[in-house]
C-alpha positions in Angstrom: 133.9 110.8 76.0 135.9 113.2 77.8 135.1 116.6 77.6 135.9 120.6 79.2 133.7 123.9 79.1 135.1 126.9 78.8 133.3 130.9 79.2 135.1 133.5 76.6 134.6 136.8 76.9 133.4 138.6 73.9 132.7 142.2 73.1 129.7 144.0 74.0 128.0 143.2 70.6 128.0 139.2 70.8 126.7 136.8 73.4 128.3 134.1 75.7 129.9 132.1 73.8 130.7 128.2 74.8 133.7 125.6 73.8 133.1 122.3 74.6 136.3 120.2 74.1 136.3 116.5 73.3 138.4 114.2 72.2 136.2 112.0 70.7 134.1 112.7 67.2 130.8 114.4 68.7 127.5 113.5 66.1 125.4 116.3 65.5 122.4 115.3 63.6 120.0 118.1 61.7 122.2 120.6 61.2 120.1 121.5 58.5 117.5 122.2 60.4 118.6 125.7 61.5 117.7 125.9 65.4 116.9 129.4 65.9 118.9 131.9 68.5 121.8 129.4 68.4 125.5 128.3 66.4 126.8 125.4 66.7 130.5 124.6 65.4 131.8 120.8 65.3 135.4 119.6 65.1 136.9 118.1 67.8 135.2 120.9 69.9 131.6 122.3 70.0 131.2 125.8 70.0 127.7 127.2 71.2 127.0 130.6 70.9 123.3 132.5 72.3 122.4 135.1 70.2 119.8 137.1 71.7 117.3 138.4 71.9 116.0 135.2 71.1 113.0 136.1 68.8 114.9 137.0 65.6 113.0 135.9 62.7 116.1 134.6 61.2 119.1 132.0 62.5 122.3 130.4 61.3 123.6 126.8 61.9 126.8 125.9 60.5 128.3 122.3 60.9 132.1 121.5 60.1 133.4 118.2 60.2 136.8 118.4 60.0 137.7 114.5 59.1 135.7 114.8 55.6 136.4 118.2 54.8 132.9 119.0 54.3 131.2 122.4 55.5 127.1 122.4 55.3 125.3 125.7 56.0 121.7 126.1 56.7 120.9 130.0 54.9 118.6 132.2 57.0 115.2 131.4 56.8 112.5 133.3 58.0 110.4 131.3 61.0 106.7 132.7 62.4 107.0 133.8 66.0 104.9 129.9 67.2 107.8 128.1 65.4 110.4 129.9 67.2 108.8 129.0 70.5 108.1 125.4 69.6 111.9 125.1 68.7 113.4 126.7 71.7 111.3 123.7 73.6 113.2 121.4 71.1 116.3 122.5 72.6 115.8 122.0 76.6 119.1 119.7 77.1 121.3 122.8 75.7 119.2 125.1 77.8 119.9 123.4 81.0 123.5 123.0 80.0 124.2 126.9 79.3 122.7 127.5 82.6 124.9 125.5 84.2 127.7 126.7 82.3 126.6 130.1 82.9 125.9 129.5 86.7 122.8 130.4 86.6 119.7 129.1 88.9 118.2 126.4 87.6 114.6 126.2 87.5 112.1 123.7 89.5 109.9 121.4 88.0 107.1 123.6 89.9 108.9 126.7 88.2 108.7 125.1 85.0 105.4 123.3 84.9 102.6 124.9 82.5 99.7 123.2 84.9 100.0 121.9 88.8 97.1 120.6 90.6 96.5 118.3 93.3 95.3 115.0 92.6 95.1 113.9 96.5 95.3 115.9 99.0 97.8 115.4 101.8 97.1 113.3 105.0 98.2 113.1 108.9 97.8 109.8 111.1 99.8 108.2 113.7 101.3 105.2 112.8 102.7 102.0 115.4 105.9 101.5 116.3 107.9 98.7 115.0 108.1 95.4 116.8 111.6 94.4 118.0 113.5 93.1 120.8 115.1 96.0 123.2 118.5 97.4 122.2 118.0 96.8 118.9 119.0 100.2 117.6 121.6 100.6 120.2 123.7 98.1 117.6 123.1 100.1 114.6 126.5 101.5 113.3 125.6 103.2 110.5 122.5 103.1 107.6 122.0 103.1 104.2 123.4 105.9 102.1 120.2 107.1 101.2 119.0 107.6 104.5 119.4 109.0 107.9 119.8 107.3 111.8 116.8 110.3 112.6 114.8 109.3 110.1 114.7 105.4 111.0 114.7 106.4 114.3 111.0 108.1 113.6 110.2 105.4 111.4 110.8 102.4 113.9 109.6 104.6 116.8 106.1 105.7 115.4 104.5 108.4 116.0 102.5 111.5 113.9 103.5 111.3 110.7 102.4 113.6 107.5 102.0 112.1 104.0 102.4 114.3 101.4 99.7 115.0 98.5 100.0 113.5 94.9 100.5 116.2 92.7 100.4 116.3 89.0 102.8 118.4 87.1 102.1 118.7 83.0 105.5 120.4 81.0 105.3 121.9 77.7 107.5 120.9 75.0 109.7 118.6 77.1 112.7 116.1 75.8 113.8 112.9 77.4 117.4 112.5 76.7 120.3 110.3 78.4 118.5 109.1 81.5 116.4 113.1 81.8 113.8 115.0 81.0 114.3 118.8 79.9 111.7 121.0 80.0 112.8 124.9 80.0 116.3 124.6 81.4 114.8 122.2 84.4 116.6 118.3 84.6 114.7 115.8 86.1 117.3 113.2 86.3 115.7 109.6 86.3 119.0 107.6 85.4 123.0 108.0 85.0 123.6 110.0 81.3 125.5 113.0 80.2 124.4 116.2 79.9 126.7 117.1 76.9 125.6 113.8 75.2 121.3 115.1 76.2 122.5 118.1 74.1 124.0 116.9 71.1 121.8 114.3 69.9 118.5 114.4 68.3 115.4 113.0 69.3 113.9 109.7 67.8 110.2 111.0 67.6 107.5 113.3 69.0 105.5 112.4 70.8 102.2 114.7 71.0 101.2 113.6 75.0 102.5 110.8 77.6 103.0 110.3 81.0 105.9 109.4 83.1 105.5 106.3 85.2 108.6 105.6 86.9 110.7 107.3 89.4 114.9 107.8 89.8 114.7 104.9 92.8 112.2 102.5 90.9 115.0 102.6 87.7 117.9 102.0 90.7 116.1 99.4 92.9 114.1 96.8 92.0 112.2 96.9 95.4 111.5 100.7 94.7 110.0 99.6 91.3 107.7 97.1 92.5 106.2 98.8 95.2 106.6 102.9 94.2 106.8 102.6 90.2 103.8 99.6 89.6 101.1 101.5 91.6 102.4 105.1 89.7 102.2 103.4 86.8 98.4 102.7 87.5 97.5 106.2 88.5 99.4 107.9 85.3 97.7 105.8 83.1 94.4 107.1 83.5 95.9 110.5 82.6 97.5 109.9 79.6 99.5 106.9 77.6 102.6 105.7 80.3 106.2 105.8 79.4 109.3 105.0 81.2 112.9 105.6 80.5 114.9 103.1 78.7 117.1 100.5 81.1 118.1 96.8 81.9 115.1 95.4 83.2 114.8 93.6 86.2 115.0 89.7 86.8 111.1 89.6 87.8 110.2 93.0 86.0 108.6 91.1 82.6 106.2 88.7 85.0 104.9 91.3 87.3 104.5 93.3 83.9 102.0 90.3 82.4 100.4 89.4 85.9 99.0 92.9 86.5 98.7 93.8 82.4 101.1 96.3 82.3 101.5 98.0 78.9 103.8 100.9 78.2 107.1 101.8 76.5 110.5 102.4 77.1 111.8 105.5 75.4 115.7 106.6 75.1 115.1 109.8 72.7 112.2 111.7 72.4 110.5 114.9 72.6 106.8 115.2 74.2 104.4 118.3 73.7 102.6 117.5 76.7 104.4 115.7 79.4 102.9 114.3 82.7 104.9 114.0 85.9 103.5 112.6 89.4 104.9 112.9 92.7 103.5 110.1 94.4 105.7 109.9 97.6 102.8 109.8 99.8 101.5 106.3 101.4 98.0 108.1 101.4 94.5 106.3 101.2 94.9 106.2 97.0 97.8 104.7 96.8 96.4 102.3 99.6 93.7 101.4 97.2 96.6 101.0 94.3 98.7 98.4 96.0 95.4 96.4 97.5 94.6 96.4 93.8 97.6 95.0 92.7 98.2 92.6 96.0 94.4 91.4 95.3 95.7 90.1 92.0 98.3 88.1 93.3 96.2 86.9 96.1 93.5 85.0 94.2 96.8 82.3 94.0 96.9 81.7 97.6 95.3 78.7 99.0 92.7 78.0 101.6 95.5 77.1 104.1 97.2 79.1 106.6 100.6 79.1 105.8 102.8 79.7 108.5 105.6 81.9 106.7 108.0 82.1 103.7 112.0 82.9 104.0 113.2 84.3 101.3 116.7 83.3 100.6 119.6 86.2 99.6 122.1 84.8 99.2 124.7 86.6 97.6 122.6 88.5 94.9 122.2 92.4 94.7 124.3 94.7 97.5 126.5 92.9 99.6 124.7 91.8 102.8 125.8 88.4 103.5 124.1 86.5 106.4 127.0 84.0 107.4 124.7 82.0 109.3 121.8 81.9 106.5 121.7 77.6 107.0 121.2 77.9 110.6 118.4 80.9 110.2 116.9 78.6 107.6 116.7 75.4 109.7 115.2 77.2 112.6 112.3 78.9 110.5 111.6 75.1 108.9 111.0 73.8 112.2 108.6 76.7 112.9 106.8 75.6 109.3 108.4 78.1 107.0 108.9 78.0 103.8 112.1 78.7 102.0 112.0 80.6 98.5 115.1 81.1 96.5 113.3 84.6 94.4 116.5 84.1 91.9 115.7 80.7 91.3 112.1 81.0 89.9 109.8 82.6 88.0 107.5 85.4 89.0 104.4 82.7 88.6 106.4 79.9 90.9 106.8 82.6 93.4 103.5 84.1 93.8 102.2 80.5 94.3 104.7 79.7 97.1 104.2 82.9 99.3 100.8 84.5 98.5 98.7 84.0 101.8 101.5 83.7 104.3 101.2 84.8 107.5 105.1 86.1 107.8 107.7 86.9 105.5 111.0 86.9 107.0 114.1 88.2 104.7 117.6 90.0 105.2 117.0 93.9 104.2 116.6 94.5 100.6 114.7 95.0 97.5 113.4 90.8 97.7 111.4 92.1 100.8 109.1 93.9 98.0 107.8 90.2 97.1 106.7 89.7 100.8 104.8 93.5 100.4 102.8 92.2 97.6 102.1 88.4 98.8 101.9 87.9 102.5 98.0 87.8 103.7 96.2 91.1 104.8 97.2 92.0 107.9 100.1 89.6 108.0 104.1 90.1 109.2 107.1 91.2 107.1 110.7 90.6 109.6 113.5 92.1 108.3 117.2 91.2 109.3 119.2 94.0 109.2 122.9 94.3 109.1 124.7 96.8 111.1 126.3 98.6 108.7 123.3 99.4 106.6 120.4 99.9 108.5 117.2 100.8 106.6 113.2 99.8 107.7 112.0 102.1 104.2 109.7 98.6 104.1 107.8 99.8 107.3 106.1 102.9 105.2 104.5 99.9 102.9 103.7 98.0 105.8 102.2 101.1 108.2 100.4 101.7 104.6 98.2 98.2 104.4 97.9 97.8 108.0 100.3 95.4 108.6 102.9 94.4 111.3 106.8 94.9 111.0 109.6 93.8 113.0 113.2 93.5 112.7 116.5 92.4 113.5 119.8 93.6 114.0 122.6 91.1 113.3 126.1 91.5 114.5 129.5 91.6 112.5 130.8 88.1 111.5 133.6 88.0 108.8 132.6 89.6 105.6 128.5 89.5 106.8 127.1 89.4 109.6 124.9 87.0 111.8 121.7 86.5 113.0 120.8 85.4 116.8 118.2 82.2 115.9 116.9 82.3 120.1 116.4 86.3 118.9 114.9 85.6 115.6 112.8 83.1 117.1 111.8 85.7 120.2 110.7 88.3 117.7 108.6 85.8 115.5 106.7 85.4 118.5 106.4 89.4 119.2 104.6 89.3 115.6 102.8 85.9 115.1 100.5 86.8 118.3 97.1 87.1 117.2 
């Protein structure tokens, strides 16, 4: 749906007044209702107008739908001064949008939060460097979008490093719409979705108190959701029931879901009275404990043997990172008594039992490295190998975390992918695999 915004300038006696212009039928569900301070006008555009000041006792809605010919008013109605604030929380979607049509600042999630407290406080420690082979970052050429050369740099490197506090945020009267969550002209995006759309529909239920246990990465990669929106998950829980915004699941999302007993919904529409939000960034002692929770589960699978390592294939699944040479990288790590694991070609169950206790995990960059975070053996080795192009070690911070080792690899161009050095892989296998 294609749509424009437009400001109009009214006299002194009215209020902004905004045209949103579609060329597509917009729904408007309950009309009827009569949403205080506000008029709404559909055709094939969307008139808002903000009357103000915004405690009258009485309001207006009118809807007009031009293809049936039918006009519905809602008369005046007179609304006690709690209703008028519970239904101005109803409305967060078109709050955040006037704002933005108005240019106006919009608010934090710290500015808009009824409660804040610290749940952990923050930490500092020093944490190792990586383990690699010299030059490698000399043939970096670029990293992923969603990162920085400094901030691998310090991540590879070591060094002091600060993790930041868990704090708790609880929002009054908040809707999750289109991929959000509006509280008090704040957004909190969490997936792709329209802002008009947020604003024009209506909410599916009510919901009097939840908590959010997912993040905007963990609904975009699947390696953010195992490792960042699992162990959130656990900690929100014992605040309130968890909820997570609506999407596609991942391949291996349902399995992980029944191995640890995950239970909680996925919502599209709805409005919450009392909302709980978490920033859990922080790879502090409690969410140490969260992840040896979860790994501890999966662990009880492994076997008295110590297996040497698992290679977990790529192929071509997820973003583009072909390793040209992936037969050759394979062959070498079998004669060293690795395993190879194909994670698209099995079952969350099939691939706990192959890699839970190995000593090494060795995989090209990506989100199948999270499987090696959750099964290798405490204090084991997780190698990653690293295209040029796309540099990232975000795996390290899960590593440095649980006290175990990382190393990488950087390939070099070949083609469409790149390639992988086996007398290199092989020299920093034996950089990590020393006891």
């Amino acid at each position: 749906m294609a749509y424009a915004a437009t400001r109009t300038s009214l006299p002194a006696a009215s209020r902004p007044r905004f045209v949103l212009s579609t060329y597509d039928t917009i729904p408007f569900a309950n009309a009827e209702r009569g949403q205080p301070g506000l008029t709404r006008t559909i055709r094939r555009a969307l008139t808002i107008e903000v009357k103000s000041p915004p405690k009258l006792a009485s309001t207006e809605v009118r809807e007009t739908r031009s293809r049936r010919g039918v006009t519905r008013a809602a008369q005046p109605r007179l609304a006690s001064s709690a209703r008028l604030e519970d239904d101005r929380h109803l409305l967060t979607p078109l709050h955040y949008a006037a704002r933005r049509l108005l240019r106006r600042p919009i608010p934090s999630l710290r500015d808009v939060a009824r409660r804040t407290w610290i749940l952990h406080p923050s930490e500092r420690e020093t944490r190792p460097p990586a383990l690699c082979l010299p030059g490698q970052l000399d043939r970096v050429e670029a990293v992923q979008q969603e990162t920085t050369l400094d901030a691998e740099r310090r991540r590879v490197l070591g060094g002091p490093v600060e993790h930041a506090a868990i704090t708790m945020f609880e929002l009054a009267g908040a809707e999750i719409a289109e991929g959000s969550i509006y509280a008090s002209g704040c957004r909190i995006s969490m997936l792709p979705g329209s802002v008009v759309r947020a604003a024009l529909a209506s909410a599916d239920e009510e919901l009097e108190r939840a908590a959010i246990d997912c993040t905007y990465v963990g609904n975009k990669y699947f390696g953010h959701w195992l490792t960042d929106d699992c162990t959130l998950h656990f900690l929100m829980r014992e605040h309130a029931d968890p909820i997570g915004l609506a999407r596609t699941p991942y391949p291996h999302e349902a399995g992980y879901c029944r191995a640890w007993d995950m239970q909680h919904r996925k919502v599209s529409r709805v409005r919450v009275r009392s909302l709980l939000l978490g920033e859990d960034y922080g790879q502090n002692a409690n969410k140490r404990d969260r992840y040896r929770r979860l790994r501890a589960t999966l662990l009880r699978h492994a076997g008295p043997e110590r297996r040497a390592g698992i290679y977990l294939r790529r192929g071509s699944s997820g973003v583009l990172r072909l390793l040209v040479n992936e037969d050759e990288v394979e062959a070498t790590l079998a004669r060293r008594g690795f395993a190879v694991v194909d994670p698209t070609a099995v079952s969350v169950a099939e691939l706990v039992r192959s890699c839970a206790g190995a000593s090494c995990v060795v995989a090209v960059e990506g989100s199948s490295m999270a499987h090696g975070v959750m099964t290798v053996r405490d204090g084991g080795s997780l190698v990653t190998l690293q295209p040029p192009w796309r540099f990232n070690s975000v795996f390290k911070d899960y590593t440095d975390c649980l006290d175990m080792r990382y190393a990488f690899l950087v390939g070099s161009r070949s083609g469409e992918g790149f390639r992988i050095d086996v007398d290199e892989l092989e020299r920093t296998l034996d950089l990590c695999l020393r006891d």
